[in-house]
C-alpha positions as CSV (number, residue, x, y, z in Angstrom):
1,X,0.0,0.0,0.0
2,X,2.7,2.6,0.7
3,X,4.3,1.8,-2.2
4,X,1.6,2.8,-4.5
5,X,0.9,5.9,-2.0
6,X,4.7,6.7,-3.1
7,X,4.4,6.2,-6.4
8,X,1.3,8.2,-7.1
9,X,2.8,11.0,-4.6
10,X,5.4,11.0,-7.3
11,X,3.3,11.2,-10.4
12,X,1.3,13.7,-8.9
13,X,4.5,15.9,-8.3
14,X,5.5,15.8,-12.0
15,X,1.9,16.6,-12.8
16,X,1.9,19.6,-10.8
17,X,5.5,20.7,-12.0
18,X,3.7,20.5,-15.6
19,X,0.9,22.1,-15.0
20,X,2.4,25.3,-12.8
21,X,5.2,25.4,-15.8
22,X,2.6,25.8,-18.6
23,X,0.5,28.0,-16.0
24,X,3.3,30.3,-15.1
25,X,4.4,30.2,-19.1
26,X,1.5,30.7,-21.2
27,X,-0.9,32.5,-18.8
28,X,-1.3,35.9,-16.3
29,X,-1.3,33.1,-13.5
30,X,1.0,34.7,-10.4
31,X,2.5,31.7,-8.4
32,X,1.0,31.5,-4.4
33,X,4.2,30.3,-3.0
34,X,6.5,33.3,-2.3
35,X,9.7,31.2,-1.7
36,X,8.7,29.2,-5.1
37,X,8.2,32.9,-7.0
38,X,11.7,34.0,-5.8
39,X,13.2,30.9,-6.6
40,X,11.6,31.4,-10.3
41,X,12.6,35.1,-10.4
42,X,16.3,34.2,-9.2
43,X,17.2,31.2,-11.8
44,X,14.7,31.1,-14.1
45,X,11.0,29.4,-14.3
46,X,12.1,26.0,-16.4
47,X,15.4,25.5,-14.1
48,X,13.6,25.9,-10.5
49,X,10.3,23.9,-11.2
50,X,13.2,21.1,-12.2
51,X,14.9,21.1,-9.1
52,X,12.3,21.6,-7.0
53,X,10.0,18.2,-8.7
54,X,13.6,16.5,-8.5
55,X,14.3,17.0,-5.1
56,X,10.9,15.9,-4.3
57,X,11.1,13.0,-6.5
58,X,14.6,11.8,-4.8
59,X,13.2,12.3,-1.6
60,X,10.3,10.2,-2.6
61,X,12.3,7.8,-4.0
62,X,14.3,7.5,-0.8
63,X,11.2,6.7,1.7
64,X,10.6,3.8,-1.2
65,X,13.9,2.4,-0.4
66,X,13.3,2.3,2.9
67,X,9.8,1.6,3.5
68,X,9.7,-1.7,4.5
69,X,11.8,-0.1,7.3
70,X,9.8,2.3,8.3
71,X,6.3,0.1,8.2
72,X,3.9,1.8,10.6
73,X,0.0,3.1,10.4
74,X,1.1,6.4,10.9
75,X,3.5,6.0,7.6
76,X,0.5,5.0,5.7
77,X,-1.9,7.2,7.1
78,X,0.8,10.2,6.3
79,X,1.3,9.3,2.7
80,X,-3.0,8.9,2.6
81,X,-3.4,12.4,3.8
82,X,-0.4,13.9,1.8
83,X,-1.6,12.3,-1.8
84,X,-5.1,13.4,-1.2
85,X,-4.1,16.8,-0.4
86,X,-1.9,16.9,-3.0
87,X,-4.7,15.8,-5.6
88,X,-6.6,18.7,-4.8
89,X,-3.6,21.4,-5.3
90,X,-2.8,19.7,-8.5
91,X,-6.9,19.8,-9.6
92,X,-6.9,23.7,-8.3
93,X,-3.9,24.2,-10.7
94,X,-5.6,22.4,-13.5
95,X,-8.6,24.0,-13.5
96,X,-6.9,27.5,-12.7
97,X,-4.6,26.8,-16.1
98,X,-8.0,25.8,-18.1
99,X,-10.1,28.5,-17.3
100,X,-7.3,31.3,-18.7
């Protein structure tokens, strides 16, 4: 089960690093996150969306190394309540990106 919480945890990061990329791109979209807008001022939109989803995506990749280490409810119920949440910013960013 934590695996595929992991996995789609992952996807939904590159899904969201997409969609704020071709948000922040192609539209008058202003990003919420005021460390993520410096960070895209500073080194460029294409180059910090990148390190940011690849920093994620290595962090992610380490709790799937470990997992079987780290077994516990909590893990689980963590990784529950982190992908859901992160479902809904990535639908809020979808629909935000649609409807410009």
């Amino acid at each position: 089960m934590d695996g595929l919480l992991i996995v789609s945890f992952g996807l939904l990061q590159i899904a969201d690093g997409a969609i704020t990329y071709i948000g922040l791109h192609c539209s008058e979209i202003d990003e919420a996150n005021p460390l993520a807008s410096f960070c895209f001022e500073t080194f460029g939109l294409g180059t910090s969306i990148a390190t940011m989803k690849l920093l994620g995506l290595a962090f992610l990749a380490f709790v799937f190394i470990r997992r079987h280490r780290i077994r516990s409810a909590w893990v689980t119920g963590t990784l529950s309540g982190v992908v859901a949440a992160y479902c809904w910013v990535v639908a809020q960013n979808l629909s935000l990106v649609l409807a410009t």
